[in-house]
C-alpha positions, -999 to +999 in steps of 0.1 A: -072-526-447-040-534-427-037-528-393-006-504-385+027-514-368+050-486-353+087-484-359+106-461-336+134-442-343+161-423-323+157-386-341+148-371-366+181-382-388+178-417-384+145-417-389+153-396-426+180-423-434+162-456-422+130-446-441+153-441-469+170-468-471+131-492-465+124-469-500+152-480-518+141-518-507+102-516-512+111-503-548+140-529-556+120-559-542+087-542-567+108-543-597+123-574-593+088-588-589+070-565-622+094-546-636+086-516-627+075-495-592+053-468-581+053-442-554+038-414-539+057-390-525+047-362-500+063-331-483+065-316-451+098-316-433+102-354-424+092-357-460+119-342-475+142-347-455+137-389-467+140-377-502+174-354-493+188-387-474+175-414-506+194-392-531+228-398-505+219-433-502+248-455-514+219-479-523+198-456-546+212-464-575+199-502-572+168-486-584+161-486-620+145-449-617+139-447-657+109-473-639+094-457-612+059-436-615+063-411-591+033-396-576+019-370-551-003-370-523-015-337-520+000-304-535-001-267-521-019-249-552+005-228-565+027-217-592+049-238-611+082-240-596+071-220-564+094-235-536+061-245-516+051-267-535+054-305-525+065-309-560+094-283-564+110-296-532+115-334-545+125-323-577+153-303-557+160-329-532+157-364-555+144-361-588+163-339-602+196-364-590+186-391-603+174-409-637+135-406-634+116-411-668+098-374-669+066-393-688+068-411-655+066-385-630+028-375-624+028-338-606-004-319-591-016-289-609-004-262-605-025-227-602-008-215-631-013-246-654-030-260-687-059-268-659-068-230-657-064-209-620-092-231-601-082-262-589-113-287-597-105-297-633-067-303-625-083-328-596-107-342-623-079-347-646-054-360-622-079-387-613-084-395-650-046-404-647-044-426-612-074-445-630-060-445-668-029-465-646-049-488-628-046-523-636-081-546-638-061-569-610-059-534-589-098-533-583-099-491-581-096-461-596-061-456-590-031-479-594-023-501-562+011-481-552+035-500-538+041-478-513+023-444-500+042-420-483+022-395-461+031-371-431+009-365-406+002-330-387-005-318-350-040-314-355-038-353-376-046-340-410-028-366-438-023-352-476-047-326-473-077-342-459-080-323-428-105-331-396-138-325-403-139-315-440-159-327-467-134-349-489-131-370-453-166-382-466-155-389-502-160-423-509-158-418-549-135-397-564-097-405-557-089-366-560-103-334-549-099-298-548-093-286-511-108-253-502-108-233-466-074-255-454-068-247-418-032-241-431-018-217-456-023-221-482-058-225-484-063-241-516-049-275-526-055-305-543-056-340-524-054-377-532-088-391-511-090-422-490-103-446-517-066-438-536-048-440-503-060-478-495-055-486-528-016-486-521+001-514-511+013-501-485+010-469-462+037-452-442+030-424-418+061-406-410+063-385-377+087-371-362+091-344-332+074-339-301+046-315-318+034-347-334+032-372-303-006-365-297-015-370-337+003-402-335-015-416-303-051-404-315-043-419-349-033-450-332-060-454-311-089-479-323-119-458-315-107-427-335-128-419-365-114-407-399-135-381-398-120-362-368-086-380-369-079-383-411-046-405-401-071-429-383-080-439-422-046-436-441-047-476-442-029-496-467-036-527-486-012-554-476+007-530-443+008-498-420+037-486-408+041-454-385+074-445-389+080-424-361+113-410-339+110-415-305+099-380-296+067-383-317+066-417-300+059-403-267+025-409-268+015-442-283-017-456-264-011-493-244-010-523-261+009-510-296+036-528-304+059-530-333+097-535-347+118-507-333+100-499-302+120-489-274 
């Protein structure tokens, strides 16, 4: 795994647009390179807010979109089209503005889907697609993203692998039902760590003073996945904590990185 590198931001806003506009690179320099690209997206409010400022983006049509596979990290288990879901809000904010392939754009279950009103067999059966589009060359059971979006909360829970739970332990499946989330709702489903580290690369966004503690623990090279899940969110080739200045507050001596300030 990569060790992480911190990028600071002014606010919230420029933090939205500049993690925007690395997007619209990452995936341009990936489809130069293959053909195609792959990411996963995630929600929360620094989350959407990237994918509100990618589909302003002057650049974002330098994507081929009909080639991206779009993907989730975790997903609040819920009805289709419910405006919690991770899923509803991208397809509001980007993917309904621009030319995505639908074959290529993977949603989580949903509680009122072909998968039935319990969330394990929609985990089982997203996994059989992260490993159906994993290459030999990849080495896992899910496809080596080239890049991972994730958020990170106050208490540093990443997807929905909270402190302390039981898929923190996982070190087989690449999806799991989440049951008993410390936030509503309760039920979920989650991409694990061994499909987190198989991306390319990982970017933790932050921003907000609520998050400056998260960012330091996760940071810090003693913490343990186990009580501080961002600790693990590690990707392949590079780590980035994209963070605004106010979630920057915090960051434990000796971390350096592009941006700081």
């Amino acid at each position: 795994m990569s060790a992480p590198s911190v990028v600071v931001h002014p606010d919230a806003r420029l933090l939205a647009q500049a993690v925007a506009a690395r997007v619209v690179t990452r995936l341009v320099d990936a489809q130069a390179a293959t053909g195609s690209a792959s990411i996963v997206l995630t929600g929360g409010g620094i989350g959407i807010a990237v994918l509100t400022e990618l589909a302003q983006a002057p650049a974002r049509d330098a994507v081929d979109w009909s080639a991206v596979d779009v993907w989730w990290g975790d997903e609040r288990f819920l009805p289709e089209g419910d405006p919690e879901r991770n899923e509803t809000q991208a397809r509001e904010a980007l993917l309904d503005r621009v030319g995505v392939d639908p074959e290529r754009v993977h949603p989580m279950p949903a509680s009122d889907g072909e998968d039935g009103a319990v969330p394990e067999p929609g985990a089982e059966r997203y996994a059989e697609l992260l490993r159906a589009a994993s290459r030999p060359e990849d080495h896992a059971d899910a496809p080596a993203f080239d890049v991972c979006l994730l958020g990170i909360g106050p208490d540093t829970h990443v997807a929905s692998l909270f402190p302390e739970q039981p898929a923190l332990y996982e070190d087989e499946r690449t999806v799991v039902a989440v049951h008993g989330a410390p936030k509503p709702p309760p039920t979920r489903v989650s991409l694990t760590f061994p499909a987190i580290r198989s991306a390319k690369e990982v970017w933790v966004l932050a921003s907000g003073e609520g998050k400056a503690e998260a960012v330091r623990l996760a940071l810090d090279p003693e913490a343990g996945e186990v009580q501080v899940p961002a600790a693990g969110a590690r990707g392949r080739s590079r780590t980035l904590f994209l963070v605004d200045r106010a979630a920057a507050a915090k960051l434990p001596e000796g971390i350096s990185g592009p941006g700081l300030m």
